[in-house]
N, C-alpha and C positions, 0 to 999 in steps of 0.2 A: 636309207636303202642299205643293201647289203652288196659290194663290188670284188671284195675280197676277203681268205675268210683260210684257216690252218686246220689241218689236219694232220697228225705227226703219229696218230695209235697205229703197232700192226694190224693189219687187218685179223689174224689171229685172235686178239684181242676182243675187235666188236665183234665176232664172232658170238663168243662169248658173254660180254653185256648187253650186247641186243638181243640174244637166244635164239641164235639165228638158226632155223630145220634144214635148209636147202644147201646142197653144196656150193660153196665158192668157184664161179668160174672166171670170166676176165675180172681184173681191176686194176685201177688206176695204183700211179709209185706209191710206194709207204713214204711216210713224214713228206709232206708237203706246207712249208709257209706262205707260198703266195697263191692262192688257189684263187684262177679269173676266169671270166666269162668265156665260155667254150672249150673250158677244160673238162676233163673226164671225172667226177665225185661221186665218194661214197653215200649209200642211201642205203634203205633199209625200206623194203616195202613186202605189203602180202604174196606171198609164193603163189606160183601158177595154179595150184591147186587148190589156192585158198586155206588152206590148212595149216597154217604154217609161216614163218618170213624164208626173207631170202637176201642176202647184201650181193648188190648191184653196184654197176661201173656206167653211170649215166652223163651226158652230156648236159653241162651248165648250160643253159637257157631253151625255154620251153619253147617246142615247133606242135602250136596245134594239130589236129591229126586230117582238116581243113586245110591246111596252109599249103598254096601253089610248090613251094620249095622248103630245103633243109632249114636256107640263108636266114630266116626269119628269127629265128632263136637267140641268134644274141643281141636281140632289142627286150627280149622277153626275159630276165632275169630273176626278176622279182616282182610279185606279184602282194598287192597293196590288203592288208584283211581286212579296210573297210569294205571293198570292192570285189573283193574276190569270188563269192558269189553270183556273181551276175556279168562281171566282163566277158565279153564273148569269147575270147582267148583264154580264161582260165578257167573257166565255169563247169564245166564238162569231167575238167581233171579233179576239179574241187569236189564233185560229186562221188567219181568214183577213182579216181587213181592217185590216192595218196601218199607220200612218202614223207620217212622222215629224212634229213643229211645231216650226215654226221661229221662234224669237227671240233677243235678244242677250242677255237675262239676264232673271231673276226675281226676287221680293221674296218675304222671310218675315220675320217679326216676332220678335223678342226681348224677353220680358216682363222687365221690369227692375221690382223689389220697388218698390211706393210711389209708379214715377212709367209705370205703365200700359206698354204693346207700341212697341217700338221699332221701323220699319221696317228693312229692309236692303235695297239691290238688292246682287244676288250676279251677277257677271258672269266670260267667263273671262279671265286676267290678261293675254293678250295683246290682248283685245278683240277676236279673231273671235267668228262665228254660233255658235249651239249649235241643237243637234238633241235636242226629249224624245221619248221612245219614247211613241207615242200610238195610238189604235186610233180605229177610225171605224164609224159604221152609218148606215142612210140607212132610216125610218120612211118607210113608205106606208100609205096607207088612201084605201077609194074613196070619191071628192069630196072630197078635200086633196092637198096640192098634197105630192111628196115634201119629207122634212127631214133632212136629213145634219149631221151633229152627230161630234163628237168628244170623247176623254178625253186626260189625260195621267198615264204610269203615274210615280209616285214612289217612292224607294228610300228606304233609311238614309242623311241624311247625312254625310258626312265625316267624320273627326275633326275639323278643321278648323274646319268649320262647326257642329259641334254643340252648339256655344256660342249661335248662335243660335236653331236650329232641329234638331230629330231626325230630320227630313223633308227627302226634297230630290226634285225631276225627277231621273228617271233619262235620263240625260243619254248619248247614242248617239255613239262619236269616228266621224269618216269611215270610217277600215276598216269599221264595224261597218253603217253603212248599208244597203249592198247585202242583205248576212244580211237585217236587220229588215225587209227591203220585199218579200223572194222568197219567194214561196206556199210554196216548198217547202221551209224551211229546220224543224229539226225545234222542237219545242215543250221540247226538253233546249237547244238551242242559244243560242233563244230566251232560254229563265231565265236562261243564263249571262251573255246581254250585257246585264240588266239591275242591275249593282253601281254601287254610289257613282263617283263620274265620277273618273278618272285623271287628270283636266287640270285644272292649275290654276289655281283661281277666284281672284278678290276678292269681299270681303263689305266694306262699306260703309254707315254709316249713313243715310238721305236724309229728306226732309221728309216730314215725318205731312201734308201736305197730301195724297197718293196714297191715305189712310185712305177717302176721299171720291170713288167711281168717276165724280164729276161734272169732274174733274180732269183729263185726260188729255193734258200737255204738260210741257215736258220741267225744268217746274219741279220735276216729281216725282222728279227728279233732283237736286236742290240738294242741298247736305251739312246734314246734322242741326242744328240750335241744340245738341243734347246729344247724347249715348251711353249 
């Protein structure tokens, strides 16, 4: 799974490498290390007009546009790509509202016998952006104010990383961007570009202080006391 996950670029910045058309309007703080479920992320989806992207300020966990209330979203985080096609909860967005989210790396935990979960930030080894294949919906109801909310889909990970975790972001290279964002790409093409990431990461151990979503600075970066 993906539970937490850093984002530190200015938004200036993905401006910029994502080529984004549309002006920037709310977003969530620049340099974020502990970024959790029902926090506000950056994303990068087709502009209103279709012509175009646009970087967005979307809320972590997806509220189908079905769902009685907002509250549902933070069960809905991530969203499985063997499954994502077809679960009723994600189906819909997988079709047509997709997004990518943008951060520099994520964290998964390594249960080590005797002495409880180990954190890891996983980043890529050159230290650019990563891109996770994400979907998006935006909840209405009359006399609430709309709520746009977002998932991020996770694959198998790595060999590599499977030491730590068997879960990874399914993690989108640039060629593949264009695909995941055009309405019209097919839903076969789609599943293909979601596999374990071909680019290679670092996994690292860092401070269980990031255990604690009251944390969010870049001490949640430190290296481990242990492994």
């Amino acid at each position: 799974m993906c539970g937490r996950f850093t984002q530190t670029r200015p938004w200036a910045e993905l401006v910029e490498l994502y080529r984004i058309t549309e002006p920037v309007t709310a977003r969530p703080p620049e340099r974020r290390y502990n970024i959790a479920p029902t926090d506000d992320v950056a994303v990068v989806r087709r502009s209103q007009s279709g012509h175009g992207r646009e970087l967005s300020s979307l809320r972590w966990g997806l509220v189908p546009a079905w769902s009685k209330g907002p509250g549902a979203g933070a069960r809905m985080i991530n969203a499985r790509a063997e499954t994502v096609a077809v679960k009723p909860g994600f189906r819909a967005a997988f079709r047509a509202r997709r997004c990518l989210v943008i951060a520099d790396g994520f964290y998964e935990w390594q249960v080590l016998p005797g002495r409880g979960k180990q954190p890891y930030h996983i980043a890529a080894a050159d230290g650019g952006p990563l891109a996770f294949a994400g979907l998006w919906e935006r909840w209405c109801r009359a006399g609430a104010p709309p709520v746009e909310t977002c998932a991020i889909i996770t694959t198998a990970a790595t060999d590599a990383l499977r030491t730590v975790h068997d879960r990874m972001p399914a993690i989108l290279p640039w060629a593949a961007h264009d695909a995941w964002l055009d309405p019209d790409t097919t839903a076969n093409h789609l599943v293909d570009l979601l596999k374990p990431a071909s680019e290679a990461l670092d996994a690292r151990p860092v401070s269980r202080r990031l255990n604690n979503v009251r944390f969010d600075d870049v001490t949640c970066l430190e290296p481990a006391a242990y492994a």
